[in-house]
C-alpha positions in Angstrom: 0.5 -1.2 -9.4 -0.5 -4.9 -9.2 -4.1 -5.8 -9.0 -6.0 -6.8 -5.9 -8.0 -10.0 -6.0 -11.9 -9.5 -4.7 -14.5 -12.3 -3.9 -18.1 -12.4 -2.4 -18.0 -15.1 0.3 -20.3 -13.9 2.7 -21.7 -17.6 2.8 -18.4 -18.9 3.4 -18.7 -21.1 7.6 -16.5 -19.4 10.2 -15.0 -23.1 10.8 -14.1 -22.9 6.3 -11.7 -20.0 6.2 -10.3 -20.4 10.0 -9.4 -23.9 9.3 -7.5 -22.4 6.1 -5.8 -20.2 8.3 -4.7 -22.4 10.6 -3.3 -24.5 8.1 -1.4 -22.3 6.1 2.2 -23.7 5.8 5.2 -20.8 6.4 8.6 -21.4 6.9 10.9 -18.5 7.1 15.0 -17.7 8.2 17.5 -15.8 7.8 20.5 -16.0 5.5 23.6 -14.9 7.1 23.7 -11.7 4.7 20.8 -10.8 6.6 17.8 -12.0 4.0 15.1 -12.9 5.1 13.1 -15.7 3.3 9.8 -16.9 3.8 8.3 -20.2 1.6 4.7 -20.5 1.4 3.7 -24.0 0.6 -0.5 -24.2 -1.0 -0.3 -27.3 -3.1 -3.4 -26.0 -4.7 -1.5 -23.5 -6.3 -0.9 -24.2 -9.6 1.5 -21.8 -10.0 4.3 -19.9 -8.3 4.9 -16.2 -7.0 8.9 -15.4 -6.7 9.3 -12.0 -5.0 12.0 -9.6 -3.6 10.0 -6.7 -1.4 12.7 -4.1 -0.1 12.3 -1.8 2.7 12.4 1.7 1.1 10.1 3.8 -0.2 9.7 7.2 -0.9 9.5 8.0 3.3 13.0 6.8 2.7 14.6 9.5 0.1 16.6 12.5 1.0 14.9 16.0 0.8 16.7 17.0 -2.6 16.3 13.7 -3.9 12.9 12.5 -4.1 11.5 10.0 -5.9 14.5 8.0 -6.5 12.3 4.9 -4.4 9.8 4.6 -8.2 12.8 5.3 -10.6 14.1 2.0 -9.2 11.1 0.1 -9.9 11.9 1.0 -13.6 15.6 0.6 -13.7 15.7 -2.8 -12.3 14.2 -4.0 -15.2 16.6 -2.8 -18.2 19.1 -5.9 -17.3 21.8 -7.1 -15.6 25.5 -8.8 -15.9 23.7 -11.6 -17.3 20.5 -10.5 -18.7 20.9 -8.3 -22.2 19.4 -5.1 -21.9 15.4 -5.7 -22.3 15.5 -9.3 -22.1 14.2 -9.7 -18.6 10.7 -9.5 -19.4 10.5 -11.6 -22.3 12.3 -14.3 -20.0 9.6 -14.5 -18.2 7.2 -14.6 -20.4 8.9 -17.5 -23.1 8.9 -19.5 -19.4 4.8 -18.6 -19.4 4.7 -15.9 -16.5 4.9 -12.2 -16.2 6.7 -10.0 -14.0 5.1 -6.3 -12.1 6.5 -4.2 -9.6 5.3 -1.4 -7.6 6.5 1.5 -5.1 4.9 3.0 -2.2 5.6 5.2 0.8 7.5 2.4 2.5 8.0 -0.4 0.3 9.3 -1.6 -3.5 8.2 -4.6 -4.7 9.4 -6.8 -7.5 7.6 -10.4 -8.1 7.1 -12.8 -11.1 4.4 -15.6 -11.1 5.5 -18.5 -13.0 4.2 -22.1 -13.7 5.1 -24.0 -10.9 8.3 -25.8 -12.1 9.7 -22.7 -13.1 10.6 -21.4 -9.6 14.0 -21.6 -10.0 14.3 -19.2 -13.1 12.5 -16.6 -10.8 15.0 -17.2 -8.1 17.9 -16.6 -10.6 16.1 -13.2 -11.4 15.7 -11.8 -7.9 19.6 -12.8 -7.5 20.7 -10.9 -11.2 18.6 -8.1 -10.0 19.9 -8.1 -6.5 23.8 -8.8 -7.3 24.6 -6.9 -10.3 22.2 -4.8 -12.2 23.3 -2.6 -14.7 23.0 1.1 -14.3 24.0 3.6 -16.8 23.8 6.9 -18.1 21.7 6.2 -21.0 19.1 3.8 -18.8 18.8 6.9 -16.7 18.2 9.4 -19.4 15.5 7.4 -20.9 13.8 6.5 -17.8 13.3 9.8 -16.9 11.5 10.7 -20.0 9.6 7.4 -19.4 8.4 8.6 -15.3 7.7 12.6 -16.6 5.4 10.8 -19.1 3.9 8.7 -16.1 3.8 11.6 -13.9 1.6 13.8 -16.5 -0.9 10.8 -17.2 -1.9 9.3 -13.5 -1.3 12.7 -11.8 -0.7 16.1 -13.4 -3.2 15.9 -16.4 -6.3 14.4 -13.6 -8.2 17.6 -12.1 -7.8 16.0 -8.8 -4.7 13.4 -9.8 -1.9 14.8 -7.1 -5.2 15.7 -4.5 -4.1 12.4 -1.6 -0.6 14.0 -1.7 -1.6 17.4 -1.2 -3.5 16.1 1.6 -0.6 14.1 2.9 1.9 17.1 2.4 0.0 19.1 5.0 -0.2 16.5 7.4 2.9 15.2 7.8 6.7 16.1 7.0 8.0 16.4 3.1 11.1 14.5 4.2 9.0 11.6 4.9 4.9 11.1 3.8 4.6 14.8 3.0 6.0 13.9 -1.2 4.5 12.4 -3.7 5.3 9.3 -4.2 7.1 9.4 -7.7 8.6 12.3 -6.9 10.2 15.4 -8.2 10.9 15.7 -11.5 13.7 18.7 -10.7 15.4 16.1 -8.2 15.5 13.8 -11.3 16.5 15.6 -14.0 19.2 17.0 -11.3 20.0 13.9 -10.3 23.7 12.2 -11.1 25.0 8.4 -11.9 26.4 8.2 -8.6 23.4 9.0 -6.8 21.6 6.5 -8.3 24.5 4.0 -7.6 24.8 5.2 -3.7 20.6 4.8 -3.4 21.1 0.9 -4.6 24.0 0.4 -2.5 22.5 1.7 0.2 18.9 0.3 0.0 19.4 -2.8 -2.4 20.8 -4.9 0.0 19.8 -8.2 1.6 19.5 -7.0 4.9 17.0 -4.5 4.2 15.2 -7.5 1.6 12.5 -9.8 1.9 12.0 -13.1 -0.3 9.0 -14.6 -0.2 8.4 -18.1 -2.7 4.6 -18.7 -2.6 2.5 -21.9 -4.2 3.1 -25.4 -5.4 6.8 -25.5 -4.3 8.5 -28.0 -2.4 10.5 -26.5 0.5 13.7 -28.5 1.2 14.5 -28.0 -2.8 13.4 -24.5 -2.6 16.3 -24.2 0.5 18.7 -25.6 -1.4 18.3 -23.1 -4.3 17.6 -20.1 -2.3 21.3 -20.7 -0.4 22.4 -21.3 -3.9 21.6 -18.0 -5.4 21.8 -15.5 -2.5 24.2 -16.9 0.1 27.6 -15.1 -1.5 25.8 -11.3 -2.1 27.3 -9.3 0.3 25.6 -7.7 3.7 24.9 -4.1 3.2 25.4 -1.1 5.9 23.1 -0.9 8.5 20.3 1.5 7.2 19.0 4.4 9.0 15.6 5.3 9.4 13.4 8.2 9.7 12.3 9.2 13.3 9.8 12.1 12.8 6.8 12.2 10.5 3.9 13.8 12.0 3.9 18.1 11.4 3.6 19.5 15.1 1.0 21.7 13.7 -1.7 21.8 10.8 -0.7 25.1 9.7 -4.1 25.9 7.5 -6.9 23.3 8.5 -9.0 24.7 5.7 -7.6 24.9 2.1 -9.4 26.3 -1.1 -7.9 25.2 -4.4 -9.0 26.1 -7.8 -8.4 23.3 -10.1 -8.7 23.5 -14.1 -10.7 21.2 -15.8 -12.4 19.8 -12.8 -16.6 19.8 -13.4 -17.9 19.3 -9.5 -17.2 21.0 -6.5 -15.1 18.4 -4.3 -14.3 18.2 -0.8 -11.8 16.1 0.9 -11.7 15.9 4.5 -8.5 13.6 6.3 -7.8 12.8 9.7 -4.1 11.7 10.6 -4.4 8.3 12.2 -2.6 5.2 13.2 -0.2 3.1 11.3 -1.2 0.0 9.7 0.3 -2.1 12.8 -1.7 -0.8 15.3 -4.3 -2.9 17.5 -7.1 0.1 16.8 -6.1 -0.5 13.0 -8.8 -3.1 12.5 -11.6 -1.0 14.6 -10.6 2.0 12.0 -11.0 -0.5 9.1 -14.7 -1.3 10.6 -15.4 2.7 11.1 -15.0 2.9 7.6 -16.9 0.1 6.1 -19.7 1.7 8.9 -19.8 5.1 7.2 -19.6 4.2 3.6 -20.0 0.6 3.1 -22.9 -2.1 1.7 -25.7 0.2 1.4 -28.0 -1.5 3.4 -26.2 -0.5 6.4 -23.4 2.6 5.8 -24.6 5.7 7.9 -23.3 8.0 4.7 -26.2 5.8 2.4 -28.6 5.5 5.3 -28.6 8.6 7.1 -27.9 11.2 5.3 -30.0 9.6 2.4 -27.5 10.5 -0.3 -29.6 9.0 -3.4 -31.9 11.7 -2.6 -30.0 14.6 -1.5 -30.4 17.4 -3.5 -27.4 18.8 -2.1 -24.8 16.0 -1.7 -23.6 14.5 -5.3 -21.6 12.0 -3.9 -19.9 10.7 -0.5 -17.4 8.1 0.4 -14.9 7.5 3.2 -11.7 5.1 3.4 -8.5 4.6 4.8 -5.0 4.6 4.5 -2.3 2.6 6.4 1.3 3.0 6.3 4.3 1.6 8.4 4.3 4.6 10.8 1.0 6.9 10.1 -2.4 6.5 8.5 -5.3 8.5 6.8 -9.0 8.3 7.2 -10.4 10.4 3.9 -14.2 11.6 3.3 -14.7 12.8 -0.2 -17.8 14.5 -0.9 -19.0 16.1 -4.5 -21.4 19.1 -4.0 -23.4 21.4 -5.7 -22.5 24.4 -5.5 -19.6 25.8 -3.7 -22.0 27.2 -0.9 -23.0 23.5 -0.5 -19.6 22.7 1.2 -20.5 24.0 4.6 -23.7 22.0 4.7 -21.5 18.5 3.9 -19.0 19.4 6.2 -22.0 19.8 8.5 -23.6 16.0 7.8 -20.2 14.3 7.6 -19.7 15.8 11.4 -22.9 14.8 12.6 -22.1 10.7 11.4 -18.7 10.9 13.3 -20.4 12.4 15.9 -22.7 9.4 15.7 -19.8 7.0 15.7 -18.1 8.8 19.1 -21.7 8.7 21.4 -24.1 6.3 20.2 -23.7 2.0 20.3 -23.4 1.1 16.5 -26.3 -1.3 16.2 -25.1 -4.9 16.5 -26.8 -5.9 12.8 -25.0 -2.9 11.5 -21.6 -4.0 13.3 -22.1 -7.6 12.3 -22.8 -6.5 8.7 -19.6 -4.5 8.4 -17.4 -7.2 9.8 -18.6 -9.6 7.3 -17.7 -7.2 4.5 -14.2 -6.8 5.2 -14.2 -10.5 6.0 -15.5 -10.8 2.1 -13.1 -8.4 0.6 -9.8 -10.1 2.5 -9.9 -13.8 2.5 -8.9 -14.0 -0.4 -5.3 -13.6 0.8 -5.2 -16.9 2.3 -6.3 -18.6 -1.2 -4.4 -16.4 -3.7 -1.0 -16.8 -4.2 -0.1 -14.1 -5.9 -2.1 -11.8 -3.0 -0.7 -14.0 -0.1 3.0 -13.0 -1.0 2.4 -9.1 -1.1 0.5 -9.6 2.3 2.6 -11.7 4.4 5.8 -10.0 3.0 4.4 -6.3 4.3 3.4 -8.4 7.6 7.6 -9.1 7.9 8.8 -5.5 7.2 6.1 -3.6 8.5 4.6 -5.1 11.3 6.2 -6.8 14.2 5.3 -10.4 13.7 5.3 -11.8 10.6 3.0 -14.0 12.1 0.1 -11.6 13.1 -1.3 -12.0 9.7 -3.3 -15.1 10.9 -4.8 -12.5 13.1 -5.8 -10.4 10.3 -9.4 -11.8 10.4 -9.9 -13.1 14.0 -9.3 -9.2 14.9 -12.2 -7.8 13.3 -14.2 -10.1 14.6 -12.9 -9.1 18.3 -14.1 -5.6 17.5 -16.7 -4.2 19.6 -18.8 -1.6 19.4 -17.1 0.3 22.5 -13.8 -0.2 20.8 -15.1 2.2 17.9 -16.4 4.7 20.2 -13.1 5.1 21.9 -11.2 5.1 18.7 -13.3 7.5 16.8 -13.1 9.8 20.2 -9.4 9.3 20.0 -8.4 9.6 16.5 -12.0 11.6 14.7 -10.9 15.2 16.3 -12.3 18.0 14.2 -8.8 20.1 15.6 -6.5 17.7 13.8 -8.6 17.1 10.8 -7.4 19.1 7.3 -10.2 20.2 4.7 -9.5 20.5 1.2 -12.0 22.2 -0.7 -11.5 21.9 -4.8 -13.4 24.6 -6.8 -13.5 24.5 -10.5 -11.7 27.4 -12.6 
């Protein structure tokens, strides 16, 4: 997973970061393969971000053959027709960058940053990987042993390490949000050389790509070598899409699992909510920051008085967005496993809060300021900047709506969170997970 760049600018004028906004310079088109390209000119960029985001995900896999979306993001780095086998990396590097990737739900993500000047070799790299990787047998073989590996340290050997994808598998369909994310390990190890090759035929196309070239660049050069190195690879088939990803029912709303090695009871309550496109996606963002942000104003710290509850261990709410659904999560840590019915109890009473009483216009200001703090950043990173505005073109309709990003929280209102948590803050389509230890 790439890292996420923070900064405290709460002193930072309205007029400071709009005006940076405004004048962030994007050009973006379309090859005739179907690419799409954006350029992202910041001359105060010392450096350069090449990436390649693809459309696919694990949403995207075939029932039997999950997690092929992450085995990707490891293959396509073991070489190409003209990279030796482990060579990539240490390209990059000898040239004085480094290269990352990560998978998600609806996205892979490949992207190097390199000294400025170096643009070009970063360009070559997204084309090697896109054109003519090299898949075999043996690459295969080992990467499986490599993800099992990964699969046992992040998720399998954590008490609670697979507990956001049990929560997603019971709201919405396996086929789609309802797997984890890297997948089964039977699909894998059942898995064939041709399936692999069909799942980057299919998906590793340009059509279904997005190139984004972010910092000190100049653009008509960067044209030039773009056309260069991605105008002959072929257009692939028109891909086909998921439709249905919601469950019609929540089966059990109220799950008890026993989980070795975990040392507090735990408690995670989720609410199926909108995708991360949505125009009540910024009011959810500013629910969230209400019930479990800065101290001095969350209603988790300030109303249920947390630091002293005797009770209540621990208490925190966020959310998820994805292209086509979303999460809102409370996790509590209790006492006792008694305790669980009283911090089901509070938790209601703070939604209940957010659906019937005016958040206090300090309070609201507060909590727009905060996620004001924690994003701007985007528009002076980069590295961050790429990521964004290349989820902006395949997930949202407008690539550019991300100049709204900011300007929308500050539109929200306090009656725009009542009528959002009434809408989407429904105890009947909420799931509780309640995690006991053994």
């Amino acid at each position: 997973m790439k890292r996420l760049f923070f900064s405290i600018v709460f002193l930072v004028p309205f007029c400071t970061w709009s005006q940076k906004i405004d004048n962030v310079h994007i050009e973006e088109y379309d090859l005739p393969n179907g690419l799409h390209v954006i350029l992202h000119k910041d001359v105060n960029e010392p450096n350069v971000i090449v990436g390649t985001k693809y459309h696919v995900g694990s949403k995207n896999e075939d029932v039997d053959k999950t997690g092929f979306a992450h085995f990707f993001e490891h293959l396509l780095f073991h070489g190409t027709k003209n990279i030796p086998q482990g060579e990539l990396e240490n390209i990059i590097f000898n040239a004085g960058g480094y290269c990352n990737a990560y998978t998600n739900y609806d996205v892979t993500y490949y992207y190097q940053l390199l000294p400025a000047h170096e643009y070009k070799l970063g360009l070559w790299v997204e084309s090697e990987r896109m054109l003519h990787p090299i898949i075999t047998q043996k690459g295969i073989d080992r990467e499986r042993e490599i993800v099992k590996e990964e699969k046992r340290m992040r998720y399998d050997n954590k008490p609670l390490g697979n507990s956001y994808f049990e929560v997603m598998s019971e709201l919405f369909t396996y086929d789609t949000y309802g797997h984890n994310i890297i997948g089964s390990m039977e699909d894998l190890d059942r898995a064939s050389l041709e399936d692999f090759d069909g799942f980057f035929k299919r998906f590793y196309v340009p059509n279904n790509a997005c190139l984004v070239v972010s910092g000190n660049i100049n653009i008509e050069d960067t044209k030039k070598w773009v056309s260069l190195y991605f105008k002959d690879i072929p257009k692939g088939e028109k891909i086909k899409r998921p439709k249905k990803f919601k469950k019609p029912s929540i089966s059990d709303p109220h799950t008890d699992i026993t989980v070795k090695g975990l040392q507090n009871e735990s408690i995670e309550i989720a609410y199926p909510i909108m995708s991360q496109s949505s125009a009540d996606a910024p009011v959810m963002q500013i629910i969230t920051s209400i019930l479990s942000g800065n101290s001095d104003f969350s209603y988790f710290e300030n109303n249920l008085k947390t630091k002293q509850d005797t009770v209540i261990d621990r208490l925190r709410a966020s959310a998820s967005f994805w292209e086509k659904v979303g999460t809102l999560n409370v996790k509590a840590e209790v006492k006792t496993r008694e305790s669980g019915a009283y911090a089901l109890q509070r938790i209601n009473e703070q939604f209940e809060l957010l659906k019937t009483r005016p958040v206090d216009p300090m309070v609201l200001e507060r909590a727009k300021k905060q996620f004001i703090a924690t994003y701007i950043d985007i528009f002076y990173d980069a590295q961050t900047f790429a990521d964004k505005v290349t989820n902006y073109y395949h997930l949202h309709k407008n690539t550019s709506d991300i100049r709204a990003l900011i300007s929308d929280i500050e539109k929200v209102t306090s009656s725009d969170i009542q009528r959002v948590a009434k809408k989407y803050l429904d105890t009947d389509r909420r799931i509780v997970m309640s995690y006991h230890p053994e």
